[in-house]
C-alpha positions in Angstrom: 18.4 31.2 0.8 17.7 27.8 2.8 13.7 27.1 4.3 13.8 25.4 7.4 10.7 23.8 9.4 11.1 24.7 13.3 8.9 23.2 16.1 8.9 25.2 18.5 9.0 23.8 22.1 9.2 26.5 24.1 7.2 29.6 23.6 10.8 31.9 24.8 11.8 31.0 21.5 9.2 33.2 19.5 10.7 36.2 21.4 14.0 35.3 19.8 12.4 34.6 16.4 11.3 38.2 16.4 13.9 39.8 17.5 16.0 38.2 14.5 13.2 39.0 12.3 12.8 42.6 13.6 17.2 42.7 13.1 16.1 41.3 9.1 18.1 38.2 9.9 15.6 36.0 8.9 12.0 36.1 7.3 9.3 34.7 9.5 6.0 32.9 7.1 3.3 30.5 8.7 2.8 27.0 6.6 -0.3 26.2 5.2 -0.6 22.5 6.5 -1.0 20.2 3.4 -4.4 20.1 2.8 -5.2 24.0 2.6 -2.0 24.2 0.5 -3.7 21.9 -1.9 -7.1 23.6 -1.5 -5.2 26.9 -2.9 -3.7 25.3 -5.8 -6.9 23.6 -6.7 -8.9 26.8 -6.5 -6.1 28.6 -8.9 -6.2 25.9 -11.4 -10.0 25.7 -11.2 -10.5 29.0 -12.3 -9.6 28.9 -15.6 -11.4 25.1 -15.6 -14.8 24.5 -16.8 -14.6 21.1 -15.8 -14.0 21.5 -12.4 -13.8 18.4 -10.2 -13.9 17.8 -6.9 -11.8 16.9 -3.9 -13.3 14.0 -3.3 -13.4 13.0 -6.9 -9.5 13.8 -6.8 -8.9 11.9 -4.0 -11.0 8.6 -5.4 -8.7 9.0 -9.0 -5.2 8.9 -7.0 -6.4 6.0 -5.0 -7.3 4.2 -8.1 -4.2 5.0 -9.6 -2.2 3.7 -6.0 -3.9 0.4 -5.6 -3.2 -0.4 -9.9 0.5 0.7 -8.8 0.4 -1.8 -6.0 -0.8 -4.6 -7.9 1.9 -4.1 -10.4 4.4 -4.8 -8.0 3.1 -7.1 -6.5 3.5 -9.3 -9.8 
């Protein structure tokens, strides 16, 4: 099975979509956008966590980690 990202540009197209999807053609799911994807995973990985940190604290780590990257390569 292949995942594809469509844009849709013109709202005819969602008729289509469900048609096909109503024919079990193809399987229609909405994207989380980044961020709430990441929220979820966080909150399933937390739970088990008694350390939990947060987003913010995440965020400040991996932009730590970048700018030691960048300097490396810079050398």
């Amino acid at each position: 099975m292949e995942a594809f990202r469509i844009e849709i540009l013109n709202p005819k197209v969602k008729t289509i979509l469900k048609q096909l999807a109503d024919l079990d053609l193809i399987a229609i799911s909405k994207a989380d956008s980044s961020s709430v994807a990441l929220k979820n995973l966080l909150k399933k990985l937390r739970t088990k966590s008694d350390d939990v940190p947060s987003l913010d604290d995440i965020t400040k780590e991996v932009e730590i980690v970048r700018a030691e990257r960048y300097a490396k390569k810079k050398d």
